[in-house]
C-alpha positions, 0 to 999 in steps of 0.5 A, a space after each residue: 901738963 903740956 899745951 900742944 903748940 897747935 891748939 886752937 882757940 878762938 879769941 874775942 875783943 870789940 871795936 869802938 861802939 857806935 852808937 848804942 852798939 857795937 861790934 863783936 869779933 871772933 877769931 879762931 887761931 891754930 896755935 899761934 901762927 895759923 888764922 883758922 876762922 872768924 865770926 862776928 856780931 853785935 853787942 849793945 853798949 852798956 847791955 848784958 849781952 855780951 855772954 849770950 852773943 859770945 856763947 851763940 858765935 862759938 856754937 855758930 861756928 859748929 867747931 869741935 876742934 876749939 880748945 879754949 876761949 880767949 877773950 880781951 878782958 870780961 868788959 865789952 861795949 863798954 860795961 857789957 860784961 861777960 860772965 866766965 862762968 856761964 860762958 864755959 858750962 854754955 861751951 864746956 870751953 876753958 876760959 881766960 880773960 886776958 888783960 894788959 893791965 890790972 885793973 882798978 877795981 875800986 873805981 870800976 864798982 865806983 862807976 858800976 854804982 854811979 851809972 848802973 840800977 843793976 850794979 849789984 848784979 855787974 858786980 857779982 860778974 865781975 866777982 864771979 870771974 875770980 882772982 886776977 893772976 900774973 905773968 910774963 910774957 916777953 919781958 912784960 908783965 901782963 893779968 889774967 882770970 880763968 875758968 874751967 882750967 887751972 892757972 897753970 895751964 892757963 899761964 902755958 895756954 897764954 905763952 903757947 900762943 903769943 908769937 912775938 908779942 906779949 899779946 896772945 896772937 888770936 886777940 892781936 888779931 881780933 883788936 885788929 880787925 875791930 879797929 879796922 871797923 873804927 875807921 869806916 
């Protein structure tokens, strides 16, 4: 079971929201050292609309040659939560859900019920994403979560495309151009 070094994926974070809004970034990268592309859009802060806009950015982008999502974590504009699930059978795309550092998810349901009418239905999202797994990458610990591959190639997927950073370089790229936005 190999990754081939080349593959490309397209990668999502999100800038600061402005507002009720903020802005969804996209970057397809050819392995872990060649830009190929870019898409953009907006979600609303707090909405649920951040599975559909990803979904419509992929297909937008008319590509067939992506082989995975990466995303930045399932939260966007604040708890806009992506729902793995629907975003690979939308996309017959693998998922991962990278994340820098394990979240806690007892206080994530804490705020989910205290701010949110639709707490049960964020929560089941969040449940839907499955078990958060560990790695290493360049001597940092890092989590993930993934959908329509397995942990083994998931955990290859990520390595393969790190440069020299123990962020996969499609989503250092992607937190870049989002925080270019936070300084306009």
């Amino acid at each position: 079971m190999d990754v081939k070094n080349q593959e490309r994926v397209i990668a999502f974070d999100d800038t600061r929201a402005f507002k009720d809004k903020c802005f969804l970034i996209g970057v397809v990268y050819r392995g872990s050292k060649m830009f190929d592309g870019f898409c953009m859009d907006s979600l609303k802060r707090d909405g649920l609309d951040a599975t559909e806009k990803i979904i419509s950015c992929v297909k937008k982008l008319n590509r067939t040659d992506i082989s995975y999502i990466l995303l930045d974590g399932i939260t966007y504009a604040g708890f806009n939560l992506v729902d793995i699930e629907q975003l690979y059978k939308e996309t017959n795309l693998p998922v991962i859900a990278f994340i820098s550092k394990y979240p806690n998810l007892e206080k994530i349901e804490q705020a989910l019920r205290k701010h949110f009418n639709d707490h049960e239905r964020r929560l089941r999202i969040i449940q839907k994403a499955g078990k958060i797994h560990k790695l290493n990458l360049f001597g940092h610990t890092r989590y993930f979560q993934c959908y329509g591959l397995s942990v083994k190639r998931a955990k290859l997927v990520l390595k393969k495309s790190c440069l020299n950073s123990p962020i996969p370089e499609a989503l250092r790229v992607a937190n870049i151009i989002a925080k270019s936005f936070e300084v306009v």
